[in-house]
C-alpha positions in Angstrom: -215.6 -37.3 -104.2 -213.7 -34.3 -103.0 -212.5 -36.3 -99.9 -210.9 -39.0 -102.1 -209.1 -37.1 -104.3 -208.2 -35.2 -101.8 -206.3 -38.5 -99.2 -204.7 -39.5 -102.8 -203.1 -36.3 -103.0 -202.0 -36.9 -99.2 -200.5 -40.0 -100.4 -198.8 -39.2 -103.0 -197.2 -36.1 -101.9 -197.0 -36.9 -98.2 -198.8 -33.8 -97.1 -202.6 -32.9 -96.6 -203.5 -30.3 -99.0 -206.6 -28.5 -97.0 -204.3 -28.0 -93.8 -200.7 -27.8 -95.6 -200.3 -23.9 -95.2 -197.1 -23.2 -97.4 -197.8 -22.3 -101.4 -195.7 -24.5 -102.7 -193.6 -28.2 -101.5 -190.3 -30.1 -102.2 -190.7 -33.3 -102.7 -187.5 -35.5 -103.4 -189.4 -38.6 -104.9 -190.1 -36.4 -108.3 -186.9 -34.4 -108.7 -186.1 -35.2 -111.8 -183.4 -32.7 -112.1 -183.7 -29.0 -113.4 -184.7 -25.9 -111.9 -188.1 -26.5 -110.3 -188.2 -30.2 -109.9 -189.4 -31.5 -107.3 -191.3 -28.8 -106.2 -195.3 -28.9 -106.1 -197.6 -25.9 -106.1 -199.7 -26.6 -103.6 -201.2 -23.1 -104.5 -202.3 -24.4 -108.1 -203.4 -27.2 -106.7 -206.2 -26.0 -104.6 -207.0 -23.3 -106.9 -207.0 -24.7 -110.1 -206.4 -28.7 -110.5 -208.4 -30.2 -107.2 -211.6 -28.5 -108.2 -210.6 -28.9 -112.4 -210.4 -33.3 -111.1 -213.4 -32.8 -108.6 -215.8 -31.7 -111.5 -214.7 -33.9 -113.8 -215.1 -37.1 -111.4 -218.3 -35.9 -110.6 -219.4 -35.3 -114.8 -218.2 -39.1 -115.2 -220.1 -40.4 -112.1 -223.7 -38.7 -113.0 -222.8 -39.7 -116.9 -225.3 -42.4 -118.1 -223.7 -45.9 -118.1 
């Protein structure tokens, strides 16, 4: 599950997160305008919201159908 979530992220940010070795990324497709747009925290990411998505992919695929 890890794995997938982890090639979307490549696709939608243009970068491999796991190998990517900066904290943080611009990326021009979501500035928005303001201070901080565009920019992802890769840091947060791979902290926080990867494992936060990997758990909850895994809850909903060993939840009863």
């Amino acid at each position: 599950m890890a794995s997938l979530l982890n090639r979307g992220f490549t696709e939608l940010v243009g970068l491999d997160l796991l190998s990517y070795p900066a904290s943080s990324v611009y990326v021009e497709r979501y500035a928005r305008g303001g201070m901080s747009s565009g920019m992802v925290d890769l840091d947060t990411w791979r902290r926080r919201l990867m494992p936060l998505l990997v758990k909850r992919a895994q809850r909903l695929l060993e939840a009863p159908q």
